[in-house]
N, C-alpha and C positions, 0 to 999 in steps of 0.2 A: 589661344590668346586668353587672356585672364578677363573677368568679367572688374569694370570699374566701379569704383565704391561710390555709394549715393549720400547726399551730403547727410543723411542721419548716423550712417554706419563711420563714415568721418568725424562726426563728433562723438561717437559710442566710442571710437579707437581712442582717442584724445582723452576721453574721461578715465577710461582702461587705463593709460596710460599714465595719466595724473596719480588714479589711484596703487596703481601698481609699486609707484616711486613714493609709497605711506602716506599721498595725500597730499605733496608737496612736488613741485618743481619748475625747473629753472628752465628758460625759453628756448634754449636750445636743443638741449635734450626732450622734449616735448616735441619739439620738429621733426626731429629725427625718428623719434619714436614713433608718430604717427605717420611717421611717411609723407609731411608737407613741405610744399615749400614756404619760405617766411611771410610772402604775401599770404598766402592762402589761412596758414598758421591766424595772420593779424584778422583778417576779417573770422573768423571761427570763432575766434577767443574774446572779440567782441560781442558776440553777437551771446556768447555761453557768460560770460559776463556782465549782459543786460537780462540777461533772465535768471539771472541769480544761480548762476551751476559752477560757476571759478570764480576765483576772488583774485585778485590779484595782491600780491606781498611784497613788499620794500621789506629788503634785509640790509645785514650790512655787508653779504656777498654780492648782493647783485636782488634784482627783479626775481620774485617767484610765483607758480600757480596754485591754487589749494581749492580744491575739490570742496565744493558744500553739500550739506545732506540733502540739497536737490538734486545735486549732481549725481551724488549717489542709488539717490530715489532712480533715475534714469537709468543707469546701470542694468538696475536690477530687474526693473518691466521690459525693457527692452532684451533681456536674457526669457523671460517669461515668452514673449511674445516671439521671441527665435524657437525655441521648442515647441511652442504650438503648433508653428508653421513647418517647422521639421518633423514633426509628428504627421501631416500630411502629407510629405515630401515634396513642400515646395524650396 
């Protein structure tokens, strides 16, 4: 049985995800991508959006997400802090 993700590595996946699609994207394919469902998706992307890590975009396709350089910031300590800890082998 597969071990279930704790909500940091859920929003590590979401920011991956964000950035992986150049920084930008659209709400559904962020769902999908992270593996949520749309409730779950809404409360996340609030909560990464009061701390200034998504911004949220009006296009004239649709609603989009965009990754801010804190989000990014996150990214990247949280890759730091996965290798320390695999470096021990936890």
């Amino acid at each position: 049985m597969s071990e279930r993700r704790d909500k940091f590595r859920i929003i590590y996946d979401m920011l991956c995800s964000i950035k992986d699609k150049g920084g930008r994207i659209k709400p559904t394919h962020l769902m999908y991508k992270a593996n949520l469902s749309h409730s779950k998706m809404q409360i996340y992307l609030k909560e990464l959006t009061v701390k200034s890590m998504v911004e949220e975009e009006e296009t004239k396709d649709g609603k989009r997400y965009k990754i801010t350089d804190e989000g990014i910031k996150l990214i990247n300590e949280y890759k730091k802090i996965k290798e320390f800890t695999d470096s021990f082998g936890f």
